[in-house]
C-alpha positions in Angstrom: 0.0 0.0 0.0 1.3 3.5 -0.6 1.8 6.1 1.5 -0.4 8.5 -0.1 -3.4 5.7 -0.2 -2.7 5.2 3.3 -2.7 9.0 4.2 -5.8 9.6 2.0 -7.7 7.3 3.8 -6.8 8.2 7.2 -7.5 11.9 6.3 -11.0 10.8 5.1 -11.7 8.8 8.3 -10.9 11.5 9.8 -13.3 14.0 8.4 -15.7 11.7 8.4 -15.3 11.2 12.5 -15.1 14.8 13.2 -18.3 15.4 10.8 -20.3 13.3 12.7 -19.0 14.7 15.9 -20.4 18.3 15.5 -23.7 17.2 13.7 -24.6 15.0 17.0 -23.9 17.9 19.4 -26.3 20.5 17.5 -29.0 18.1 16.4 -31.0 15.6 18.1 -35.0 14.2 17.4 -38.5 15.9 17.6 -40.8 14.5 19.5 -44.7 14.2 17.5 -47.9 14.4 19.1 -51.0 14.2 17.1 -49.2 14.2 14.0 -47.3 17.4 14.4 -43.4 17.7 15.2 -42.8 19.9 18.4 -40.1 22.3 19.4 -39.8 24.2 22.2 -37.5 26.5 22.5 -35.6 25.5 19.0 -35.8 25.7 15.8 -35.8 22.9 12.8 -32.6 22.5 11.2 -34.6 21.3 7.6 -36.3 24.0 5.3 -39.9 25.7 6.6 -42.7 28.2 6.0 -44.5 30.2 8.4 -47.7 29.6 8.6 -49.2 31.9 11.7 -48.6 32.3 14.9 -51.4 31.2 17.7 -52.0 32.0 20.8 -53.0 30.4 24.2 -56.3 29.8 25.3 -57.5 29.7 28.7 -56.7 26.0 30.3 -58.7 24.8 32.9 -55.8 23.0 35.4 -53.0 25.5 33.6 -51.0 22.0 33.2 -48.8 21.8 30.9 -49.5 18.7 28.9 -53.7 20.4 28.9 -52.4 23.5 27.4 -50.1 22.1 24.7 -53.2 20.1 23.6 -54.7 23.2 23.6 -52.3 25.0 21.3 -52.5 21.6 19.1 -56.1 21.6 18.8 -56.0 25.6 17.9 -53.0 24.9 15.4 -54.9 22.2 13.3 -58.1 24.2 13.1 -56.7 27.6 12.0 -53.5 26.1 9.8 -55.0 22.7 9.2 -51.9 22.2 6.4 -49.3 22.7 9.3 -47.0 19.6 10.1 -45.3 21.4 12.9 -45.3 23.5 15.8 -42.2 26.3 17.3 -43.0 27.2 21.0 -40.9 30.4 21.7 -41.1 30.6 25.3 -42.0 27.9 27.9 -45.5 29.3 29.3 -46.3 28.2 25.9 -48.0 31.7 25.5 -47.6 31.7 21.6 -46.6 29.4 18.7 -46.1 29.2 15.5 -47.8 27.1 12.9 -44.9 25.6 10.1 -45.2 23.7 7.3 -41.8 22.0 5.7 -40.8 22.5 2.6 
């Protein structure tokens, strides 16, 4: 075996190692609930449109799994083509309705 093949192949293992290494550390899965993705407090890393924003309705118990069902429920009836949901604060106040692209 040469040197360079041998060096050439290292150097891609390399890459291919370090790749991997920053892509785990700034990704990770979305959880889905009642067919839409949910993020709170991030952002999808793949391509989007902004549908409309909603915002929260009164909850009985103020718990948070009643109010995201809320904010689910008002998000399919006013952007019934969204596939996604982006909480920006954790009262879950607002959200915004996404589609991706």
């Amino acid at each position: 075996m040469s040197w360079k093949y041998l060096s050439g192949l290292c150097l891609f293992f390399l890459l291919l190692t370090a790749f991997t290494f920053f892509v785990d550390r700034a990704s990770g899965t979305v959880d889905q609930k009642q067919g839409l993705y949910i993020f709170m407090l991030s952002k999808p890393v793949a391509e989007y449109e902004y549908l409309g924003s909603v915002k929260k309705s009164l909850a009985w118990t103020g718990q948070p799994e009643e109010m995201l069902n809320s904010m689910i429920k008002k998000v399919k009836k006013d952007y019934p083509d969204a596939n996604g949901i982006i909480f920006t604060s954790v009262n879950m106040e607002r959200a915004d309705a996404i589609k991706f692209k």
